[in-house]
C-alpha positions in Angstrom: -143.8 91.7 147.9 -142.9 92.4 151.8 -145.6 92.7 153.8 -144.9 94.5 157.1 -146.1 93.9 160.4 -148.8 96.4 161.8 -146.9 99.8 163.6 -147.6 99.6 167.1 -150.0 102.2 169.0 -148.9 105.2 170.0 -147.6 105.1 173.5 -146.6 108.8 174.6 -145.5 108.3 177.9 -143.6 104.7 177.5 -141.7 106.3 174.4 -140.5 109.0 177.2 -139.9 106.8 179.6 -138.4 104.5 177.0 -135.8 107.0 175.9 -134.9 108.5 179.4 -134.1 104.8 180.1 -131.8 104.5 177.2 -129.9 107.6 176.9 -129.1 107.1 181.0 -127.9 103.6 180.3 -125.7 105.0 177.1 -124.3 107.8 178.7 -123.2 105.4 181.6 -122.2 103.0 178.9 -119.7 106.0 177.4 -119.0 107.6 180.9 -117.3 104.0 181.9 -115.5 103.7 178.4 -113.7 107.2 179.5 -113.1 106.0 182.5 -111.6 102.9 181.6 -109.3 104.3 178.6 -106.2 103.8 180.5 -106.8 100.7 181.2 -108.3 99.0 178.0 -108.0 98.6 174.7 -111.1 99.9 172.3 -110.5 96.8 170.6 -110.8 94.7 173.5 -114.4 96.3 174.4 -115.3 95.9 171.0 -113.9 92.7 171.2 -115.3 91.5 174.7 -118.9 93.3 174.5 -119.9 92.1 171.2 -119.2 88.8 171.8 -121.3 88.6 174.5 -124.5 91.0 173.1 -124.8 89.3 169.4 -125.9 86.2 171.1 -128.6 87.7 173.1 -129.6 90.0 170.0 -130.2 86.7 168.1 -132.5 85.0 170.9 -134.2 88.2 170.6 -134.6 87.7 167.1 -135.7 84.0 167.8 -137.8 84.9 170.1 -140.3 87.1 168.7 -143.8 86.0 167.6 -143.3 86.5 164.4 -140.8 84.5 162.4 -138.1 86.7 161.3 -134.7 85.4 159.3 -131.3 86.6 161.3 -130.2 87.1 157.3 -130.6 90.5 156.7 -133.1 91.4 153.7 -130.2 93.8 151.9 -127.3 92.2 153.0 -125.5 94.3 151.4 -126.8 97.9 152.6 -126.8 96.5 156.3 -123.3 95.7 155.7 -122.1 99.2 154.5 -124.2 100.7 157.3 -122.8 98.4 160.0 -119.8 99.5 159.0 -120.6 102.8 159.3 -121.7 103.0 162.4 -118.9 101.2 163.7 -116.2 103.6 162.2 -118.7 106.0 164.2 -118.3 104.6 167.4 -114.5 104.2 167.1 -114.3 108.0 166.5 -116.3 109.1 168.9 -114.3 106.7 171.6 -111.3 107.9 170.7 -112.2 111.5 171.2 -113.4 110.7 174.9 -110.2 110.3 176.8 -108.8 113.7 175.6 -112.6 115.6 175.3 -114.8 116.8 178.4 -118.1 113.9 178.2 -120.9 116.9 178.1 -118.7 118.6 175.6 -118.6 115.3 173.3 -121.8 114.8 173.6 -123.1 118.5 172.5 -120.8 117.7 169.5 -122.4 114.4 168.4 -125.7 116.0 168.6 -125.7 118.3 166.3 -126.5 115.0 164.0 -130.3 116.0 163.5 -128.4 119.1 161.8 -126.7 116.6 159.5 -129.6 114.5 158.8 -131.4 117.8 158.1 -129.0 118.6 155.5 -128.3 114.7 154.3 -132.0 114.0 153.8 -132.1 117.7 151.6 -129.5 116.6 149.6 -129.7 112.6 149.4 -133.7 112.1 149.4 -135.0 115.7 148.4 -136.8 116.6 151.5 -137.2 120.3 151.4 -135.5 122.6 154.3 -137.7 125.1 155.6 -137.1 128.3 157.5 -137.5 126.2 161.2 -134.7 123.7 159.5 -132.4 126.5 158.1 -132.4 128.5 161.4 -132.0 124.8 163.3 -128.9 124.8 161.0 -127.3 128.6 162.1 -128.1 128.3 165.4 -126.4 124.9 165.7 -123.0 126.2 163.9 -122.9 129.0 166.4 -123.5 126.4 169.3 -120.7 124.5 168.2 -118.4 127.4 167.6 -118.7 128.2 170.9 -118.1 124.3 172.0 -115.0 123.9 170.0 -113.7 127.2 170.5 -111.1 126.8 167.9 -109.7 129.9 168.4 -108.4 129.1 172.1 -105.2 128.3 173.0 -106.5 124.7 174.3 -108.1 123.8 171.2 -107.5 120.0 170.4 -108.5 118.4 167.1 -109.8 115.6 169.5 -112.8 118.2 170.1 -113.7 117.7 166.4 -114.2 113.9 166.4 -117.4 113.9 168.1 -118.7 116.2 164.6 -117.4 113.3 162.2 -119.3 110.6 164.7 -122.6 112.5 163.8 -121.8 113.0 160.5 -121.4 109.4 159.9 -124.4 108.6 162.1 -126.6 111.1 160.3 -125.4 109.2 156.9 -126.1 105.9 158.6 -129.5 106.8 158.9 -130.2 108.3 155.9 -128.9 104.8 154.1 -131.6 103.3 156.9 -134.5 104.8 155.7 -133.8 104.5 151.9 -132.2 100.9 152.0 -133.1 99.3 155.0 -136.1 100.7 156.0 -137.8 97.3 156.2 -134.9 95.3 158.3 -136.1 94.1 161.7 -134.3 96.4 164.1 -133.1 93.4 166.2 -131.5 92.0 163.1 -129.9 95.7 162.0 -129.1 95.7 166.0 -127.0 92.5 166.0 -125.6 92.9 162.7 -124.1 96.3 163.4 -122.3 94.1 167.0 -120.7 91.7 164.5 -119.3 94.9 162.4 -117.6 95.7 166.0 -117.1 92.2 167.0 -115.2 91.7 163.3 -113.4 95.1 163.8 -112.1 94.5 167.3 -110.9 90.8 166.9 -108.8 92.3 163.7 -107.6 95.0 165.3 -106.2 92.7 168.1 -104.5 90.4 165.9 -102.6 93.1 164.0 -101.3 94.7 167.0 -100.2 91.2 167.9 -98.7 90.5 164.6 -96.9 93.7 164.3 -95.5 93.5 167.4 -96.7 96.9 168.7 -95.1 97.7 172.3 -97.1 101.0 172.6 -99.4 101.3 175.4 -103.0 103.7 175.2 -106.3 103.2 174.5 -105.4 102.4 171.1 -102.2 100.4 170.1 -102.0 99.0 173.5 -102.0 95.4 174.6 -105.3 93.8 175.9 -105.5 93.9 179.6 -105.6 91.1 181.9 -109.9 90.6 182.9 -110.4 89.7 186.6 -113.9 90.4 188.1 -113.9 94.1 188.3 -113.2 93.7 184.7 -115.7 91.2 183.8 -118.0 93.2 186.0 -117.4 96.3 183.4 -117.7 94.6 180.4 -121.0 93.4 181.4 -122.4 96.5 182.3 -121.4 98.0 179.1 -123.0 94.7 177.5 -126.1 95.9 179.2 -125.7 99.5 178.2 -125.4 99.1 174.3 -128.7 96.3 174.5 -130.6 98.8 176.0 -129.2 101.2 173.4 -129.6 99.3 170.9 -133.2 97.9 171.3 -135.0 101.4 173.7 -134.5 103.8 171.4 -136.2 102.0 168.5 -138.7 101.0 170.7 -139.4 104.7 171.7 -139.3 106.0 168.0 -141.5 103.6 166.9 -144.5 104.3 169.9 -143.8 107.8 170.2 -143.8 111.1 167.9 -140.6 111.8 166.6 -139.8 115.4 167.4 -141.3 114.5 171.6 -139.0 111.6 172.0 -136.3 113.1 170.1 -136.6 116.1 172.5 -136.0 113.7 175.6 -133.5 112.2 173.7 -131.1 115.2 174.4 -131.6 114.3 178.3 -128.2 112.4 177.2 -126.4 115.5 177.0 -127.2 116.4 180.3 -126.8 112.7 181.7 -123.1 113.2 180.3 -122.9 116.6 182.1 -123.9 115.0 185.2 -121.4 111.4 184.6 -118.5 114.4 183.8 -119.3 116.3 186.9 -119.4 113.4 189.1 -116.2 111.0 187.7 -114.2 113.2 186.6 -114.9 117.0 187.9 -115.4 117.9 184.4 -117.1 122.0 184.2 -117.2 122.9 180.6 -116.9 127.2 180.7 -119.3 129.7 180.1 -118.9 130.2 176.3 -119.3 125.5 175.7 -122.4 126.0 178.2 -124.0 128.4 176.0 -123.0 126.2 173.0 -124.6 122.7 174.5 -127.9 125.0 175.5 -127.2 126.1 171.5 -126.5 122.5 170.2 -129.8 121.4 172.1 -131.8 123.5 170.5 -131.3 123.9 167.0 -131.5 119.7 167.4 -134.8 120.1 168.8 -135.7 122.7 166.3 -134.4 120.7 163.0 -136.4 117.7 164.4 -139.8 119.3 164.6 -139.4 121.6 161.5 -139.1 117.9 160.0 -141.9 116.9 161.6 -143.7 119.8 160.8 -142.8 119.8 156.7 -144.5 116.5 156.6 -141.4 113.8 156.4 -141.9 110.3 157.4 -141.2 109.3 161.0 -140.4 106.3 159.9 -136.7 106.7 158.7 -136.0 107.7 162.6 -137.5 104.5 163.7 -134.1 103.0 163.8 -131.7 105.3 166.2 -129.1 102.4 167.1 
């Protein structure tokens, strides 16, 4: 029998504060991976960054008050949903070199729509008529994001929808099979997925020989200070990510913080704006306004149907 520590108080205003905090830090995190696409490897970041943030996740682990085994309970489950997560970052990476940053992000937040529909189909919660109308007016916001009927439609555009897809699956297999991990353990475990993934990656474009260059078949760049200096701050960026938003799901109500948690769409607007001159049109405004909404909508016609907050205490 596992008994569970007590849930912490409810903390309104240092959940918001909490998630503001990490959704600035990750959109910086993923404004600097654009940025630096020509330059790096994914696999190197992966590579680079997890091998310095899985040390400091386990002397987090270590250095809680309560005892807590790095092992994972379910090694399994934490496996698969490592994994998954992983092949969600890589997707969503890939898009951003070739994809607007606000756009992206409107795209990967349609995944309280997905976990809507997941959860309704997976765990039998019941869709009522806030979720179902969170559902249409989410496929019209991204209609309008993607605008596949224009002439400059790329396929790129559509990675950001499979990142929340596998997200929203992620975290469906999080609340039925590892609901009772320690999030700094689930945390560190998912950074030796991308560790894993990036060293292999390396070593087969090194074994095959590839002479391509680009974010991803190219060689590993050379790291002087300005490099190292990146690769920390991303360091930086994914802890935060990885250990706020837990932290602000887990004092605050779900549907509040997941409200501020779209402030990372508009942090992303802002990073675009300023890095790279990035103004999405009329029609993808109206969709991110769209996309914001029905999110906010899906997540307190949850609330309001009675589901668990608990299966959103885990966001990273």
């Amino acid at each position: 029998m596992i008994i569970g520590n007590p849930a912490p108080r409810d903390d309104t205003r240092l959940a918001v504060f909490v998630i503001l905090v990490t959704v600035f830090a990750l959109s910086l995190g993923d404004s600097v991976i654009k940025k630096i696409s020509a330059e790096f490897t994914l696999w190197q970041i992966f590579t680079v960054r997890s091998f310095f943030v899985v040390p400091v996740l386990f002397a987090l682990v270590k250095l809680r008050r309560e005892k807590t085994p790095f092992w994972p309970q379910r090694f399994g489950w934490t496996l698969l949903r490592s994994a998954m997560l992983t092949f969600m970052w890589v997707v969503y990476y890939i898009a951003l070199p070739h994809v607007d940053l606000a756009i992206a992000a409107a795209a990967y937040y349609t995944l309280p729509l997905f976990i809507t529909l997941f959860a309704a189909y997976f765990l039998g919660d019941t869709i009522g008529r806030t979720g179902w109308a969170a559902v249409v007016v989410g496929f019209v916001g991204v209609l309008l994001i993607l605008q596949p009927e224009a002439e400059q439609f790329s396929w790129f555009s559509a990675l950001p929808l499979l990142s929340a897809v596998l997200y929203a699956l992620a975290m469906i297999l999080t609340r039925s099979r590892c609901r009772n991990e320690n999030v700094f353990v689930l945390s560190a475990w998912l950074n030796i997925s991308m560790l894993s993934v990036g060293v292999v990656a390396s070593l087969a474009l090194v074994l095959i020989g590839s002479e391509r260059r680009g974010f991803l078949l190219g060689p590993w760049s050379t790291m002087g200070s300005n490099e190292w200096g990146v690769i920390g701050l991303l360091s930086i960026a994914i802890i935060i990510g990885s250990v706020g938003a837990a932290i602000a799901y887990q004092r605050g109500r779900s549907s509040t913080v997941a409200a501020f948690d779209y402030a990372y769409v508009a942090f992303a607007a802002i990073w675009g704006f300023l890095l790279f001159q990035e103004a999405p049109n009329l029609k993808a405004t109206i969709g991110v306004v769209l996309v914001v909404c029905a999110g906010i909508l899906a997540v307190r016609g949850k609330e309001a149907s009675g589901a668990s907050e608990q299966g959103s205490a885990v966001d990273v």
